[in-house]
C-alpha positions in Angstrom: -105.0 -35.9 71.7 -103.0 -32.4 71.1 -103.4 -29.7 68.6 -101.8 -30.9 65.2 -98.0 -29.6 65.2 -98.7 -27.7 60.9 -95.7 -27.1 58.6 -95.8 -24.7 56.2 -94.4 -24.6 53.3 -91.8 -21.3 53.0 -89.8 -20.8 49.8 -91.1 -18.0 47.3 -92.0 -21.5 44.9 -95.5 -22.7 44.0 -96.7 -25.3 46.5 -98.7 -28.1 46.8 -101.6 -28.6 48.7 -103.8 -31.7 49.7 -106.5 -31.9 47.1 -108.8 -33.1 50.3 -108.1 -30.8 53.0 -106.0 -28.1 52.1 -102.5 -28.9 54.1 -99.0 -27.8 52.8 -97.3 -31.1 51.4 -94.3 -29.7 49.3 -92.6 -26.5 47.3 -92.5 -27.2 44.0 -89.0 -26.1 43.6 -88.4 -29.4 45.3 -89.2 -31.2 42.7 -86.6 -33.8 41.5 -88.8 -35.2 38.1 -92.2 -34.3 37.4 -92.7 -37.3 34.6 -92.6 -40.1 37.2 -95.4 -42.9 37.3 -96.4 -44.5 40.2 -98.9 -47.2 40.8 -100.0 -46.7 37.0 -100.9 -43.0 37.8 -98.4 -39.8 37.1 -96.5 -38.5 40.1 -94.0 -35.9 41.4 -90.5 -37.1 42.6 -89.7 -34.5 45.8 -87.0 -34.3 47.0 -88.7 -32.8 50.6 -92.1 -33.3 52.0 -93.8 -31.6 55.4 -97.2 -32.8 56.8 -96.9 -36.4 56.1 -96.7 -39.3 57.9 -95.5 -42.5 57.1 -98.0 -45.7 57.8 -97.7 -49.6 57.6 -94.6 -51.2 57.6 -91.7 -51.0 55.6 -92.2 -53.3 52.8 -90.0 -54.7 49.2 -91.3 -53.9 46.1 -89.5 -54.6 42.5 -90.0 -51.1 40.2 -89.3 -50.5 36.9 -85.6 -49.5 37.6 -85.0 -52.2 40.8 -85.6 -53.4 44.5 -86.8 -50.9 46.8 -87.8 -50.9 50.4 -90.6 -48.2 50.5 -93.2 -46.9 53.3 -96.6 -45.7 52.2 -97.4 -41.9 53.6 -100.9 -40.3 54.3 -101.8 -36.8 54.7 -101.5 -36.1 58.3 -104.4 -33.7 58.1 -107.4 -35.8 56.4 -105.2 -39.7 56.6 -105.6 -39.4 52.6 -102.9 -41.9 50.8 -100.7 -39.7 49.2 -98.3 -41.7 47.5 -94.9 -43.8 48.9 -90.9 -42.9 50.7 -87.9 -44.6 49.2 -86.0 -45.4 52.1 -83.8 -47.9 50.5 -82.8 -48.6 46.2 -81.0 -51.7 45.3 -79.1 -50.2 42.3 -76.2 -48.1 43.0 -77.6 -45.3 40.2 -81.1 -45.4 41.9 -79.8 -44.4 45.5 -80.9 -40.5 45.0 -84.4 -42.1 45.4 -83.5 -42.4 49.1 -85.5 -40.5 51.4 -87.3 -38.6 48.5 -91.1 -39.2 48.2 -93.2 -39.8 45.3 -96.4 -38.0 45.5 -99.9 -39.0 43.2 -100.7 -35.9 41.4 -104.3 -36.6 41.5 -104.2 -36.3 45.6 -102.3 -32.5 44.9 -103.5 -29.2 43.8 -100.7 -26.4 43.1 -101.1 -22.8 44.4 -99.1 -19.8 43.7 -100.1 -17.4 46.4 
């Protein structure tokens, strides 16, 4: 096994960090809706993501607003579930859901340094 290949987050925004082990996940200016629920808990819409990984399979799941094909995504740091990828939306007005991730607030913590 290699050394871990790290992104950093590198706008002048607040970011987010894994509330388990401390790895960049997003900017906050990349949020697209901060009032989002997921899986009965709230959750950030972003629009980009770094130190993810995608794991399972691609599977269908009816939301609120549709069909969507989705892919869970874990921390590649600590493997922590972070939250889900829209890689596909059924309705025509829900395609800017496409590639954008939903993240659980409760598995972020926000820093400003």
């Amino acid at each position: 096994m290699g050394r871990p290949f790290l992104q950093f987050v590198t706008d002048d925004s607040p970011r987010m960090v894994c509330v388990s082990c401390g790895r960049d996940v997003a900017s906050c200016g990349r949020i697209i809706w901060e009032g989002y629920m997921g899986a009965q808990e709230p959750a950030f819409l972003m629009r980009s993501t770094v130190n993810l990984e995608q794991t399972g399979s691609p599977r269908h799941e009816h939301l609120s607003t549709g069909l969507y094909t989705l892919m869970d995504v874990v921390c590649s740091g600590c493997h922590s579930p972070m939250g889900w990828q829209y890689l596909q939306a059924s309705h025509e007005d829900q395609k800017y859901k496409e590639g954008a991730t939903l993240l659980r607030h409760s598995m972020l913590k926000k820093v400003t340094s």
